[in-house]
N, C-alpha and C positions, 0 to 999 in steps of 0.2 A: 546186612552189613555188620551186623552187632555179633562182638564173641566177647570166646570170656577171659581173655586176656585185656581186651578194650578196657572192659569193666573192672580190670584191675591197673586199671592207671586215671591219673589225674592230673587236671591240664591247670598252669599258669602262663597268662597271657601278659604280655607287655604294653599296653596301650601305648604309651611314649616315646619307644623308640623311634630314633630319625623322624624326630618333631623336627630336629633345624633346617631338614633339608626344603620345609614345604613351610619355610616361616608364614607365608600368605594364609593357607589354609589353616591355620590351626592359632590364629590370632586368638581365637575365643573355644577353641576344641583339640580335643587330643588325634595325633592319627587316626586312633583306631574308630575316631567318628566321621571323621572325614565321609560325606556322601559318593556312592558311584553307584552305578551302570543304572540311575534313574531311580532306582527307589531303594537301594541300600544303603548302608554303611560298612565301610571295610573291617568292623571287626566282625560282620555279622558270617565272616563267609573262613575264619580259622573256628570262631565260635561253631558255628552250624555243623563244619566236617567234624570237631570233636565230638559233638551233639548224635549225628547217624554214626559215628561206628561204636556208638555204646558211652562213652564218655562222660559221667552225669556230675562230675567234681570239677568244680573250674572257677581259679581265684584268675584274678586282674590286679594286676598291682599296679595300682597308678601314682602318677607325680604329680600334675598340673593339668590346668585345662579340662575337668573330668564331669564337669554339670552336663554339659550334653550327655557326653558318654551315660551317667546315670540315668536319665531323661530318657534316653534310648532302650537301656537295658530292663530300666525298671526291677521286678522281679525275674525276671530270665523265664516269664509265663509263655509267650512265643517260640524261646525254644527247651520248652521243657522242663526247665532249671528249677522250678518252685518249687523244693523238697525241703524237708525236715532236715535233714543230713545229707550232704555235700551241696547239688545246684550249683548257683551261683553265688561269688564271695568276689564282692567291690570293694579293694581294699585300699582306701584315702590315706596319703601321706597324713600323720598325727594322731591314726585313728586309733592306734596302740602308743604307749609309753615308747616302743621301741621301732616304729615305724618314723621312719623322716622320709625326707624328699633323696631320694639315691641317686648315683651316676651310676653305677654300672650294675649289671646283673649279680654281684655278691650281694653287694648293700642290698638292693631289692629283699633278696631270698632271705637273706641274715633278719632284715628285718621282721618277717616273719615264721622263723625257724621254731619255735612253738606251737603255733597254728600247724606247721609242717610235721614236727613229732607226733601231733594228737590222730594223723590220717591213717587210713586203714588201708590206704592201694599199696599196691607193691612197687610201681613205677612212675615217676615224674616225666610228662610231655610238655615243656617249653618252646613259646613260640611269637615270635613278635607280628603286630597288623599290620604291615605296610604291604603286604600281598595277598591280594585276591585269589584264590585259587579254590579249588575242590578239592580234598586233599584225602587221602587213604591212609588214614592213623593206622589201620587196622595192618593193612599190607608192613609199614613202618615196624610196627610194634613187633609184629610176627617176625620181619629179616633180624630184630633185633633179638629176639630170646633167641631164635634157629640158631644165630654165627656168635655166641653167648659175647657176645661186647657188652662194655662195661657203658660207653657214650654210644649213640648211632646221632651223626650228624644229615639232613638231609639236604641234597644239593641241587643245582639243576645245571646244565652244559649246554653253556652260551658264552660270547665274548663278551667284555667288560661293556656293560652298557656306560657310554658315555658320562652320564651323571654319577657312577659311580666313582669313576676315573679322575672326576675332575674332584672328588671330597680333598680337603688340605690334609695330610699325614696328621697336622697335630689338632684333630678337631672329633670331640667325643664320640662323634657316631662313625664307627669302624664298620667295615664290612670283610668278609675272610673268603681266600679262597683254599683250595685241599690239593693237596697232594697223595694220590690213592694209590696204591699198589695191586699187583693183580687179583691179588685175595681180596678187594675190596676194602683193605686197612688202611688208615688215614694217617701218611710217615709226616705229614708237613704241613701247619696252619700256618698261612702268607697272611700278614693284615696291610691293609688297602695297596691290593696289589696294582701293577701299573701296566701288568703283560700285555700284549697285541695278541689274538689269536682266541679260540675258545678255551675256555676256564672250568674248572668246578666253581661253582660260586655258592656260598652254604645262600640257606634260605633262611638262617638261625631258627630251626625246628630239631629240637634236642628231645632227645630218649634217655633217662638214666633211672638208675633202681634210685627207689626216695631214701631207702640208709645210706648209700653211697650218697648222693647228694648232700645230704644232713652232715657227712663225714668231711668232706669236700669243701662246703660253704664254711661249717667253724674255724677250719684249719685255714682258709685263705683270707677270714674275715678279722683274723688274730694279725695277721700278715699285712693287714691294710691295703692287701692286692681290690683291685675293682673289675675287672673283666672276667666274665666266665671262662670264655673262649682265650683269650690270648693270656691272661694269668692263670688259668690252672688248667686246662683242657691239653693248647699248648706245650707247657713245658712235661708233660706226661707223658708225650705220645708212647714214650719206650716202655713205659710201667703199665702204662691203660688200655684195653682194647678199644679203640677209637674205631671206629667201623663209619662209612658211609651209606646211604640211600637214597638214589636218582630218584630226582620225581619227573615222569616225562610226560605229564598231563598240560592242559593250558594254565598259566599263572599271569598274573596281571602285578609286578613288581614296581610301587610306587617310588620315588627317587627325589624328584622336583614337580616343578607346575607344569613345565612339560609333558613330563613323562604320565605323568594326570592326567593331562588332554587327550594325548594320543592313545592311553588305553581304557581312558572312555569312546574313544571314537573307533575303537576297534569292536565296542560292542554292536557296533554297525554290523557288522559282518556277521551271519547266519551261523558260521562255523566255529565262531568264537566263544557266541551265545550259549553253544551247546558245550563247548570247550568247560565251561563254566558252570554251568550251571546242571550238569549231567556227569555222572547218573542221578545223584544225588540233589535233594531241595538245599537251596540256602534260604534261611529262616530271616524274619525283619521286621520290626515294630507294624503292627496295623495300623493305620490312619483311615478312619472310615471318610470317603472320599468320593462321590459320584466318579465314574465313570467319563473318562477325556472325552468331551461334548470339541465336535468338529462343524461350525458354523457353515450354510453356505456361501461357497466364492471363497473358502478357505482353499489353501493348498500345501498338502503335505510332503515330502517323498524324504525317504531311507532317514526316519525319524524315530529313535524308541521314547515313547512316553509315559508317565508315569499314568495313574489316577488324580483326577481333581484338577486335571489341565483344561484350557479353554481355549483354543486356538482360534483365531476369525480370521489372521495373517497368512502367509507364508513363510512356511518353515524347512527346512532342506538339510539333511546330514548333522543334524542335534542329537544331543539327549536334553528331553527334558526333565525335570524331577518335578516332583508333587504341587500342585497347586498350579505352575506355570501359566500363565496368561499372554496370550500375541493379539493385542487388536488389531481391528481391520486397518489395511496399509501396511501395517509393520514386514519386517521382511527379517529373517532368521534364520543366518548361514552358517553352516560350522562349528555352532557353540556348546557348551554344557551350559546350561541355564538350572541352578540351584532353585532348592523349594520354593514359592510362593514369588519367582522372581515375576515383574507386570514389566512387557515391552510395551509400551502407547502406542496409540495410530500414529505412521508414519515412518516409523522409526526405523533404522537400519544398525543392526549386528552382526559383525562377521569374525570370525574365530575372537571369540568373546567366553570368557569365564564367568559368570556371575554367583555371588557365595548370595547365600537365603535372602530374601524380602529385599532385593534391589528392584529399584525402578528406572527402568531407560525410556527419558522423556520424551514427548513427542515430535516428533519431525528428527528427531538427534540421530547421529551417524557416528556408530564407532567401530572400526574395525583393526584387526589385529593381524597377524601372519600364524602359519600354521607351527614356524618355528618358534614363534613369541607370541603368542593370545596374551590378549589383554583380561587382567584379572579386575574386578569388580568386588571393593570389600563390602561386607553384611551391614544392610540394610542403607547401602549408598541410595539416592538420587542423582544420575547424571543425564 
C-alpha cells in the first residue's frame, strides 16, 4: 500500500470535532477516544489508514478532554509513530505561546503554522475522528496530483443521516454537502443542509499542497474567518480547483449516542467486520489481557468480545470491551458494555450503554429501547 507520494504527505487530525454531538461520551474524553467495535478507539482507525499507506507524520491538534487520548496514544509505538523526525506530534492547547483552545479549523492550523513551515512533505491530509472507516489515503492522494486540484474533498453518497439533519444552523459543529459537476469539480459547499434524498456528504478529509495551505491559513487568520470549509474553501470555488473523491468502502459515521449504538451493533454482522477492518490492520493500544474465559452454564450467541472478559451469564447481540465481567444469573441483551464494566448475578440489561468501570447491581433490571439505550456514565454503581 505504501508509495511515494504517500510519503510525501502529512496528516493533522482533529480529535475534537462534534464533541457536542455525543455530550455523554466525552464527559472525560475527546471523540477521537471514544471506544468501539470492542477493543478500539476511533481515532485508532483514521490514524492506522494514514499509518499503511505510508504516512509517518501525524500532528493531533487537540482542545480538551485529551488525558485519555494521550494515555492511548502514548508514543504512537503501536503504530509505528516513534521516530526521530515526524511520528506522532500531540499537540495541547498552551503547549506553544501561540497555541490556545480554537473553534474552527484556521485557528487550529494558524496555531501551529511554524511547526507547519519547518515540514518537509509536499502535501497536507486533514481529517476529523468521528468516523470509523478503512480508508485509501493513497487512492485519494493519487486522484488528487492526476486531476492537478488544488483541495480534493472526500465524500460519501447517502441521504442526510437523521442526526445530521436535526444539528441547529447556528451551532458550531457544521457538516457540508458538495455539489459536483461531471468532471468531478466541486461548483457548491451547502452547510448543514436540510435536502430529502441522497447527498454528497464531505467526510471532512481534505488534500492540499502544505504552501498553499500556509498561504490560505495566514491570509483567512488576518481576516478573523474560523472555518476552513465554509470561509475560505467555499468562497473560492471559482479561483480554486476544488475536486471531490467518493469513498465507497464501509464507514461507521458517529453523530449522537444513537448512531454509537447502532454502528456498534452493526459490527455484529460478518460483512461489516470485514467492511472494516480489510484489507488493511487497524492498529490499538495493547492491553496484556488473558484471553475471554467462558464459564460453564455460560451462554453466549452473536457477541464480539474483547480480551480479559469473563462471562458465567448470558450474553446475546453485545459488544463487549476489555475486562467485561457477566456473573452467573446475570442476563445481557443488546448492549455495548465499555471496559472493565461488572454486571452482578442476577441482573438484567437490555439496550444498555455502559462508559468504563460501571457496575450493575445485583438482581437490578435496566433496560432501554433500541431507539433510546440507556447510557451509563464512568464509573456509575446502579
Amino acid at each position: 500500500m505504501v508509495n511515494s507520494n504517500a510519503e510525501s504527505a502529512m496528516g493533522i487530525l482533529f480529535p475534537n470535532s462534534y464533541d457536542s454531538l455525543v455530550p455523554e461520551l466525552v464527559a472525560e474524553r475527546s471523540m477521537a477516544s471514544i471506544p468501539f467495535a470492542s477493543r478500539y478507539r476511533l481515532v485508532d482507525f483514521m490514524l492506522s489508514s494514514m499509518v499503511n499507506c505510508g504516512i509517518d507524520n501525524v500532528s493531533l491538534i487537540v482542545k480538551r478532554n485529551y488525558h485519555s487520548l494521550m494515555d492511548h496514544l502514548g508514543s504512537g509505538r503501536e503504530w509505528d509513530l516513534t521516530r526521530k523526525n515526524g511520528g506522532l506530534n500531540i499537540i495541547p492547547p498552551f503547549a506553544q505561546k501561540t497555541v490556545n483552545i480554537y473553534n474552527g479549523r484556521v485557528e487550529a492550523i494558524a496555531s501551529i503554522l511554524d511547526y507547519l513551515t519547518r515540514q518537509k512533505e509536499k502535501y497536507v491530509i486533514m481529517a476529523d475522528t468521528n468516523i470509523a472507516v478503512n480508508f485509501d489515503f493513497n487512492a485519494l492522494l493519487q486522484q488528487h496530483i492526476d486531476s492537478g486540484a488544488d483541495v480534493t474533498i472526500a465524500y460519501t453518497k447517502e441521504s442526510i443521516p437523521k442526526a445530521l439533519g436535526d444539528i441547529d444552523v447556528t451551532t458550531k459543529d457544521l457538516y457540508y454537502t458538495l455539489d459536483i459537476d461531471n468532471f468531478g469539480r466541486v461548483r457548491k459547499i451547502v452547510v448543514n443542509n436540510k435536502e430529502e434524498g441522497v447527498e454528497n456528504i464531505s467526510m471532512n478529509i481534505y488534500v492540499i499542497a502544505r504552501e498553499l495551505l500556509l498561504e490560505q491559513i495566514r491570509d483567512a487568520y488576518v481576516k478573523g474567518l474560523t472555518y476552513f470549509e465554509r470561509d475560505i474553501i467555499s468562497p473560492q470555488l471559482d479561483t480554486l480547483n476544488v475536486r471531490a473523491y467518493e469513498h465507497k468502502g464501509y464507514y461507521a459515521r458517529i453523530l449522537d449516542t444513537n448512531t454509537y449504538f447502532m454502528e456498534n451493533m452493526k459490527m455484529l454482522k460478518a460483512e461489516n467486520v470485514e467492511g472494516l477492518f480489510s484489507p488493511n490492520p487497524i492498529y490499538t493500544k495493547i492491553r496484556d489481557d488473558n484471553p475471554t474465559r467462558y464459564a460453564s452454564g455460560s451462554q453466549v450467541k452473536n457477541t464480539m468480545a474483547a480480551d480479559g472478559c469473563v462471562i458465567e451469564g448470558d450474553v446475546e447481540n453485545s459488544i463487549l470491551f476489555r475486562g467485561v465481567k457477566v456473573k452467573k444469573g446475570a442476563k445481557v441483551r443488546n448492549c455495548v458494555l465499555m471496559q472493565d464494566t461488572v454486571v452482578e448475578p442476577g441482573a438484567t440489561v437490555e439496550y444498555v450503554i455502559t462508559d468504563k468501570n460501571v457496575t450493575v447491581s445485583a438482581y437490578k433490571e435496566l433496560k432501554g429501547t433500541e431507539s433510546f439505550p440507556v447510557f451509563v456514565e464512568k464509573r456509575k454503581t446502579v
